[in-house]
Legacy VTK file of the C-alpha trace (Angstrom):
# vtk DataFile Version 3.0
C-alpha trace
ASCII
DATASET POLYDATA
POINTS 446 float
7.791 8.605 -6.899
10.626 8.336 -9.499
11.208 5.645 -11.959
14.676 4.452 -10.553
12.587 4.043 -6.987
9.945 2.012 -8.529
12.088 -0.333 -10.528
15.001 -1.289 -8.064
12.526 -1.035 -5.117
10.558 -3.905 -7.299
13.624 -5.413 -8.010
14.922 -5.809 -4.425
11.450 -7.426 -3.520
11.878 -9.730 -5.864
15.397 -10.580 -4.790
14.070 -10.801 -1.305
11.078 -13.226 -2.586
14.613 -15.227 -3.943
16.782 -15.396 -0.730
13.615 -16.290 1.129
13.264 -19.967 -0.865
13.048 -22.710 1.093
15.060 -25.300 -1.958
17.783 -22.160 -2.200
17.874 -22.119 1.548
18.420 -25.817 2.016
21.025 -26.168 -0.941
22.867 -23.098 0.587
23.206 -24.407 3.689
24.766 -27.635 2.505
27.361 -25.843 0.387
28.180 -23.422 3.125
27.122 -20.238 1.815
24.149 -19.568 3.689
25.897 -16.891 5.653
26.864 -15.236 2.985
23.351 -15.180 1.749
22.162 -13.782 4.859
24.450 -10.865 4.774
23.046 -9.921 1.490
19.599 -9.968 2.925
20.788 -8.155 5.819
22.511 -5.156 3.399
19.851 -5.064 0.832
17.268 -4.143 4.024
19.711 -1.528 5.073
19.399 0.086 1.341
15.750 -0.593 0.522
15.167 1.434 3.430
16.410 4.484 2.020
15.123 3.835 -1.355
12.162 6.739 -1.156
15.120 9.336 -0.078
16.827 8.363 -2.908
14.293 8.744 -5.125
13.054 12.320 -3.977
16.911 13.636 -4.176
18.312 11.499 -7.420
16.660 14.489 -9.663
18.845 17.150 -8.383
21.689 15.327 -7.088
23.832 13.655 -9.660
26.108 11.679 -7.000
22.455 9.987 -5.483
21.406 8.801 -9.422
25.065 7.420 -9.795
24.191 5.415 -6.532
20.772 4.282 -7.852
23.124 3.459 -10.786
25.506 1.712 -9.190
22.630 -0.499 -7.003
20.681 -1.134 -10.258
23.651 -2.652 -11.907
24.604 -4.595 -8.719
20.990 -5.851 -8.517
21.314 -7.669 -11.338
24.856 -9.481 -10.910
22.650 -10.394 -7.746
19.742 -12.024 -9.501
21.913 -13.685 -12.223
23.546 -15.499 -9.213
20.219 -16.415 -7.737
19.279 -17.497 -10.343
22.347 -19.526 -10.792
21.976 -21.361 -7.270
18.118 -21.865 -7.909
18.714 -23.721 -11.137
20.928 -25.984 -8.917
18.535 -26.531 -6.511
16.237 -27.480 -9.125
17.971 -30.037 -10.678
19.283 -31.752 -7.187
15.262 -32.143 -6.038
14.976 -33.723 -9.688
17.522 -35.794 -9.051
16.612 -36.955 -5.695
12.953 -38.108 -7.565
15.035 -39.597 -10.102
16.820 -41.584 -7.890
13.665 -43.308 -6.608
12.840 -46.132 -7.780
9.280 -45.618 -9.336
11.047 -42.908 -11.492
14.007 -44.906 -12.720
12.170 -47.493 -13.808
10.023 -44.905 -15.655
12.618 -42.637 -17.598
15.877 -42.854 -16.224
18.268 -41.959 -18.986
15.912 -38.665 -19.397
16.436 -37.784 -15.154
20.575 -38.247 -15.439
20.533 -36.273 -18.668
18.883 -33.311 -16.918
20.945 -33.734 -13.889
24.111 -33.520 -15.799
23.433 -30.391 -17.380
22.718 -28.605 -14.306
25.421 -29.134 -12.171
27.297 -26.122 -10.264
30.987 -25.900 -9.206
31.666 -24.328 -5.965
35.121 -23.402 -6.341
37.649 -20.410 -5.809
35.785 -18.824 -8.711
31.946 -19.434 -7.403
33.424 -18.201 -3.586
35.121 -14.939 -5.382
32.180 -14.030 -7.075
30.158 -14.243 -3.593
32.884 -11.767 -1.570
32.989 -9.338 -4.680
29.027 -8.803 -4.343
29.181 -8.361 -0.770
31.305 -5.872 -0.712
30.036 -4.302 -3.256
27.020 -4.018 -1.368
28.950 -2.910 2.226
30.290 -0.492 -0.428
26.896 0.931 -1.274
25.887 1.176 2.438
29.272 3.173 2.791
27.961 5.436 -0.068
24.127 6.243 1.294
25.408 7.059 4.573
27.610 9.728 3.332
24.788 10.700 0.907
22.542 11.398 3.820
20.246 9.628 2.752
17.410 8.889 5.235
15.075 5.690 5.939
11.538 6.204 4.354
8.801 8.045 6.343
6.501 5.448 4.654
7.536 1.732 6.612
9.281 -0.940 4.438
6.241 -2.276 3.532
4.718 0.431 2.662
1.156 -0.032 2.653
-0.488 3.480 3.752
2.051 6.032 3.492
-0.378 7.987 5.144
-1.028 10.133 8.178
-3.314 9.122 10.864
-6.653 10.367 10.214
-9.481 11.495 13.062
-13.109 11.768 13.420
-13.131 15.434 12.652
-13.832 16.982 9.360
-14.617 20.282 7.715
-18.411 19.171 6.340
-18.581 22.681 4.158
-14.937 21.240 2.202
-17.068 17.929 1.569
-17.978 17.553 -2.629
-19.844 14.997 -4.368
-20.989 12.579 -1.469
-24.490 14.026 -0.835
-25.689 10.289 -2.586
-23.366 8.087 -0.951
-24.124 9.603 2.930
-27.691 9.008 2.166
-27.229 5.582 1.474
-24.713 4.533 4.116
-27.321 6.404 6.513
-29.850 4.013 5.406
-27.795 1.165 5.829
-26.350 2.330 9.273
-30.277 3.639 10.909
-32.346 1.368 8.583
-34.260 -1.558 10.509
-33.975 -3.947 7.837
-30.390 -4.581 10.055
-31.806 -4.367 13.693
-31.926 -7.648 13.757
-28.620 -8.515 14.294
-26.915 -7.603 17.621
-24.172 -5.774 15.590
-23.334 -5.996 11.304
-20.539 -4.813 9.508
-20.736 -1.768 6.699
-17.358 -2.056 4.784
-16.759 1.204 2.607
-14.381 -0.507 -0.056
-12.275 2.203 -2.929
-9.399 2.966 -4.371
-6.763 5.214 -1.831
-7.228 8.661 -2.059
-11.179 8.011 -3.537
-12.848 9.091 -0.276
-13.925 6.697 1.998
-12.132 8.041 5.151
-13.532 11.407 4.437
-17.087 9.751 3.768
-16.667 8.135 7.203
-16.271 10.929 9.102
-19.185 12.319 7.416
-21.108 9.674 8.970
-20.081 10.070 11.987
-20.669 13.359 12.005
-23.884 12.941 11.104
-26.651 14.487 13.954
-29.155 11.637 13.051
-26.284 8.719 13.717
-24.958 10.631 16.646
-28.696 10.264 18.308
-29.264 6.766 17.294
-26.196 5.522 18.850
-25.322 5.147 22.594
-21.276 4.947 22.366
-18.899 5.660 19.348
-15.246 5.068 18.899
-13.258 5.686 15.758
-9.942 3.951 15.323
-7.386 4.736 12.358
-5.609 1.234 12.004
-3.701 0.994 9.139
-1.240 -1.647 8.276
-0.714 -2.957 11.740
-3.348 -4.751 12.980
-2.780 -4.769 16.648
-5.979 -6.284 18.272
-4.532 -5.505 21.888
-4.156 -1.183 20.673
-7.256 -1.432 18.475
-9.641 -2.903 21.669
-7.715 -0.356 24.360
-8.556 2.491 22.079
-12.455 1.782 21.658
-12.262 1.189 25.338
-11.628 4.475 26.304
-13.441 5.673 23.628
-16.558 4.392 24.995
-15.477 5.946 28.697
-13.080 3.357 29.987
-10.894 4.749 32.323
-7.336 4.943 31.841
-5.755 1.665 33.251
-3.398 -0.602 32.337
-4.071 -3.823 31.280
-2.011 -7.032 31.753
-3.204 -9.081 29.419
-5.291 -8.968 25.811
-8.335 -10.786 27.856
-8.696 -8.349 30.957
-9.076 -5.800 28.612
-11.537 -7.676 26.286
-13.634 -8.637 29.669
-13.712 -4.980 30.683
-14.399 -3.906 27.068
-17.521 -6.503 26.978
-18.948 -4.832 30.231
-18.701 -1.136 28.721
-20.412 -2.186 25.525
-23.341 -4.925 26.998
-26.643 -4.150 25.744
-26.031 -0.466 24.289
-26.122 0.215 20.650
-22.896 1.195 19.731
-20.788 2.415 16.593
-17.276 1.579 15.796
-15.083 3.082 12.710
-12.162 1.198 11.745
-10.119 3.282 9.599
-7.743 1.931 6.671
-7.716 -1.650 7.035
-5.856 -3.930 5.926
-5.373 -6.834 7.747
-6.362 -10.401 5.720
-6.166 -12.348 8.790
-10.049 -14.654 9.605
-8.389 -14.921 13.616
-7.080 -11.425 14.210
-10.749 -10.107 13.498
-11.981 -12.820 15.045
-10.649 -11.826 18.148
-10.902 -8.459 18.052
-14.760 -8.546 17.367
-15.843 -10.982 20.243
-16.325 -8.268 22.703
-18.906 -6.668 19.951
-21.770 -9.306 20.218
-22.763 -8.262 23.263
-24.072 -5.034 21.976
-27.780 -3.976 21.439
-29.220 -4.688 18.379
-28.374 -2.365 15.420
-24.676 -1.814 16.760
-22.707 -1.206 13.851
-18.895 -1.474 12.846
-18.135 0.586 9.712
-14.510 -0.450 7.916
-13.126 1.989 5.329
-10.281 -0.494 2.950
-9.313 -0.362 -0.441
-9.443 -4.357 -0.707
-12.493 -6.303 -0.793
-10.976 -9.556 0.445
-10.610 -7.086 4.046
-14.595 -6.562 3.962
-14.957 -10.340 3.230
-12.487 -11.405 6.131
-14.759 -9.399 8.286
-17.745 -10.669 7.419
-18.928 -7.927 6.059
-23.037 -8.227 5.006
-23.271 -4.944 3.682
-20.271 -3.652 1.473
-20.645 -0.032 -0.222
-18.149 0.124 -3.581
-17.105 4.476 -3.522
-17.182 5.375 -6.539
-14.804 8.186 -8.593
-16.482 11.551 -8.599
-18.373 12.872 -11.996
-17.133 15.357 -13.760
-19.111 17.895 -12.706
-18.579 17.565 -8.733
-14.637 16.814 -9.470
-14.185 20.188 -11.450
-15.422 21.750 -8.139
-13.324 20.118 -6.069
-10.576 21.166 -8.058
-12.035 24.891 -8.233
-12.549 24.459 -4.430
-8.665 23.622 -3.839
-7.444 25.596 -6.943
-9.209 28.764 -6.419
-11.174 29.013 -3.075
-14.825 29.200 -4.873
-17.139 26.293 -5.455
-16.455 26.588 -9.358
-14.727 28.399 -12.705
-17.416 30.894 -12.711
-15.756 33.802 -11.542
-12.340 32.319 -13.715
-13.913 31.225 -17.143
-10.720 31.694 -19.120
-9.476 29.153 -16.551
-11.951 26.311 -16.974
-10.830 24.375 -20.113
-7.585 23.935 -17.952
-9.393 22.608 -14.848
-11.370 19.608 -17.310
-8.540 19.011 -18.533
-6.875 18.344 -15.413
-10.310 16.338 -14.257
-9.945 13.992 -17.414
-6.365 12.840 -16.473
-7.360 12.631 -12.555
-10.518 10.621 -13.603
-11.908 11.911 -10.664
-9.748 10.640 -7.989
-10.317 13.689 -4.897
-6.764 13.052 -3.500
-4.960 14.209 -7.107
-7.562 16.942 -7.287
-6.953 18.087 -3.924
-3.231 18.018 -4.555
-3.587 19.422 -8.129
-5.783 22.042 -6.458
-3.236 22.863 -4.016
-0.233 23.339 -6.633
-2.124 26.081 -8.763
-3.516 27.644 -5.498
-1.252 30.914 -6.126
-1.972 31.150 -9.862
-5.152 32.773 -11.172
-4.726 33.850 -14.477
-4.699 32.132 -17.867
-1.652 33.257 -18.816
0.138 31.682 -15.248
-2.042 28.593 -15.325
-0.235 27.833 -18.589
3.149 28.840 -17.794
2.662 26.070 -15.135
1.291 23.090 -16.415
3.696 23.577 -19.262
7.050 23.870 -17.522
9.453 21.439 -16.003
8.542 22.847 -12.573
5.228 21.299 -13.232
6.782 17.809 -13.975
8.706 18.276 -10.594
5.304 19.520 -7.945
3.693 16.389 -9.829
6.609 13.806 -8.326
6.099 15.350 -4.979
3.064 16.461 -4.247
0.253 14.686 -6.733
1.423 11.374 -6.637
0.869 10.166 -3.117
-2.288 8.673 -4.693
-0.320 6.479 -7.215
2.016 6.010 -4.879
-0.439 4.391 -2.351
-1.942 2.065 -4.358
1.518 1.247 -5.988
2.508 -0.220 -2.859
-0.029 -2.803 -2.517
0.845 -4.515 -5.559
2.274 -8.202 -5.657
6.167 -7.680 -6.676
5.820 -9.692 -9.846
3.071 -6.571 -10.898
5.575 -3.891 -9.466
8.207 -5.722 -12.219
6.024 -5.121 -14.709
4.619 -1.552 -13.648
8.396 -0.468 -13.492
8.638 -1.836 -17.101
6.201 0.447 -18.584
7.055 3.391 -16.772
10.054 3.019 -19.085
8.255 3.909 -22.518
8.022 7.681 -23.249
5.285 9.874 -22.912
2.236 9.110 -25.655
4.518 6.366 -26.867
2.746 4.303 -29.888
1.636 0.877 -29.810
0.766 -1.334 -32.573
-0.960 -4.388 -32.353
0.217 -7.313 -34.892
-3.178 -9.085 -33.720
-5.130 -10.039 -36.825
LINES 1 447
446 0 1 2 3 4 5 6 7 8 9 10 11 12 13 14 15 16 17 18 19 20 21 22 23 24 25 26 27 28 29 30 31 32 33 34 35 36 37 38 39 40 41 42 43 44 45 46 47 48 49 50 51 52 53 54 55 56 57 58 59 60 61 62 63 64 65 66 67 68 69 70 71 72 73 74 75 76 77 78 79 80 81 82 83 84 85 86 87 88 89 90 91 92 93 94 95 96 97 98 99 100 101 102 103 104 105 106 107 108 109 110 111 112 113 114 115 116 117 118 119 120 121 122 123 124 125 126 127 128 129 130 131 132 133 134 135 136 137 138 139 140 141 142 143 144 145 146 147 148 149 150 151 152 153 154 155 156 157 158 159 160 161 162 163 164 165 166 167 168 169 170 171 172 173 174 175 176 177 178 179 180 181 182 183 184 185 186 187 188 189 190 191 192 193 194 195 196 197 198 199 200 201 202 203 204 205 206 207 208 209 210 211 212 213 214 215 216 217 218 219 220 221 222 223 224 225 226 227 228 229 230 231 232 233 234 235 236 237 238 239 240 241 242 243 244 245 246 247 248 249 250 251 252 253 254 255 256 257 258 259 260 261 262 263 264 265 266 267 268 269 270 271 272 273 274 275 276 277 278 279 280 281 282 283 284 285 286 287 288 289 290 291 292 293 294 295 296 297 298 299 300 301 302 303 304 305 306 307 308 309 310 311 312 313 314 315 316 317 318 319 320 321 322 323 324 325 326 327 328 329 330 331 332 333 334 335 336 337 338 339 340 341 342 343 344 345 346 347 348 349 350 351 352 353 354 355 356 357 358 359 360 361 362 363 364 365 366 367 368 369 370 371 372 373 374 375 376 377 378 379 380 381 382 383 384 385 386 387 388 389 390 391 392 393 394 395 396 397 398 399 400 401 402 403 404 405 406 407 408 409 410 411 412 413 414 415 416 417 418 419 420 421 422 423 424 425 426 427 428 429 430 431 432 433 434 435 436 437 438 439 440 441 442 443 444 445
């Protein structure tokens, strides 16, 4: 995830966030440049789409950074005239209140003072500066095209990034969750719950932390497997399709393959398959915010024996509160100790640095900056696979090569939780990503 990605991928949001006002809308439209506008929302979706090629190739390719150059610079002529026609719009709502009568008779002199200092001419000079900017920006599409450059694998949004995960896992590649199975078991067999035809268990973490992993684990599990009737595990991620998520448990809990019409003869048949049998449902990587889009996916669920459970893995607790979660389990980061052998398991095939000692003060190193986070380790684990010696292990981690497996391959973590961030925090996350390594600062607090 380069830095030129991060801060004109921010930047476009934000420009997006911009065109997308309702007051720059309206005074756009009565000045006649709405069109205009509209291209330039048009073009910038063309570009931001490319955005993670770009920033993968920019490294090696010197006419891809001249691009990113090129966009940056046009990015901002972009927001300064924003910014321009959103002042404007400004001051014409203020004067409309000022123009009513309960606020001239309060300060009028102030209102016409503020109004004349914002006014905007839309002349041959204001209309120039629009056509220069978009075709600047046709320009740049021109450009990217013959760059090659490709739209993301991740989607615009970007919110997983991620490949769809199953029910099937490796149990003897499982480190460090010995505690936290043994207290999602209790939560998920326990008859404190029974009570209740069917409760939600939310597993809530940072990406890459585990909770997917720990999921499958549980169901897994020959004790769960034996206490529940029907299972079905569903991998939803950022689209939260209640018609694909109900047809997949369906047949998942031995619906036959038929096609449904309509969202509510597949819910019926869905409510017969699951009446009165204790059931468990995994929802994978959720996301969705939205009180009626669970609503509706969950009525068919209440017809379930008691105990059914539906276990959610998400990295945001406002999910597991949408879904009315009564039982939410917080994953924590691995200790030292278990994420040293997951990076020993990944790293060098064995369970720890016993048979490597030399290499050990390397592999806590590499645990203190990961702060125990199983998807760097993993990664990490899987860069220094073909080194085994001191002497290699050093060459590595000290050389530029090093720098360059990090951007691809150890990042996806960052780069996942990156993504979820509000633009105004991507702004300032691409800010300091633009201090130096180690880079001193000194507080004037007294």
């Amino acid at each position: 995830m380069a830095v030129a990605e991060i801060f004109i991928g921010a930047f476009i949001t934000v420009l997006f966030e911009k065109l997308a006002s309702a007051d720059l809308i309206r005074l756009a439209r009565s000045v006649g440049v709405y069109s205009e506008l509209e291209k330039w929302n048009n073009t910038l979706f063309q570009i931001q789409a490319v955005l993670v090629d770009a920033g993968h190739k920019h490294i090696k390719e010197k006419s891809v950074q001249l691009w990113l150059n090129k966009l940056q610079h046009l990015a901002y002529e972009i927001d300064d005239v924003l910014d321009g026609l959103t002042t404007e719009a400004m001051c014409r709502k203020l004067k409309q209140e000022c123009n009513s009568s309960k606020l001239l008779s309060i300060n009028s002199a102030s209102c016409c003072t503020v109004f004349n200092l914002c006014t905007i001419k839309y002349d041959s000079k204001m209309s120039f500066k629009l056509d220069e900017i978009t075709t600047k920006l046709n320009g740049l599409v021109e450009e990217k095209n013959i760059l090659g450059l490709v739209n993301n694998v991740e989607r615009s949004n970007g919110k997983s990034g991620r490949l769809e995960e199953t029910s099937l896992v490796d149990l003897s590649r499982i480190v460090g969750r010995d505690g936290d199975k043994e207290v999602l078991l209790g939560k998920l067999l326990g008859r404190e719950s029974r009570d209740e035809n069917v409760s939600i268990v939310s597993i809530v973490g940072l990406g890459g932390i585990g909770k997917t992993t720990l999921a499958q684990v549980l169901y897994n599990d020959k004790e769960v497997r034996d206490h529940f009737k029907l299972m079905s595990w569903v991998c939803v991620s950022d689209e939260f399709d209640v018609f694909n998520i109900s047809k997949a448990i369906f047949k998942d809990v031995g619906g036959e393959d038929k096609k449904f019409e309509t969202l509510n003869q597949l819910q019926l048949t869905l409510t017969e398959k699951l009446a009165n049998k204790r059931f468990l449902l995994v929802l994978d990587d959720v996301w969705n915010e939205n009180y009626d889009e669970w609503e509706l996916l969950q009525r068919p669920f209440v017809v379930g024996a008691p105990g059914s459970k539906v276990i959610v893995t998400t990295r945001k607790t406002m999910v597991a509160s949408v879904m009315d979660s009564v039982q939410t389990y917080h994953l924590e980061l691995l200790s030292n100790e278990k994420a040293l052998s997951l990076l020993a398991q990944h790293a060098l095939g064995k369970q720890n640095f016993d048979a490597h000692p030399t290499l050990k003060s390397h592999g806590e190193g590499i645990v203190k900056k990961c702060g125990g986070l199983p998807l760097a380790l993993r990664a990490l684990g899987r860069v220094l696979r073909t080194k085994s010696s001191n002497d290699e292990w050093n060459e590595l981690l000290n050389s530029d090569v090093w720098n360059l497996e990090n951007e691809s391959k150890i990042l996806p973590a960052l780069r996942l939780s990156y993504y979820d961030l509000p633009p105004h925090l991507k702004q300032m996350f691409a800010y300091c990503c633009l201090f130096p390594k180690d880079y001193v600062f000194i507080s004037l607090a007294k």
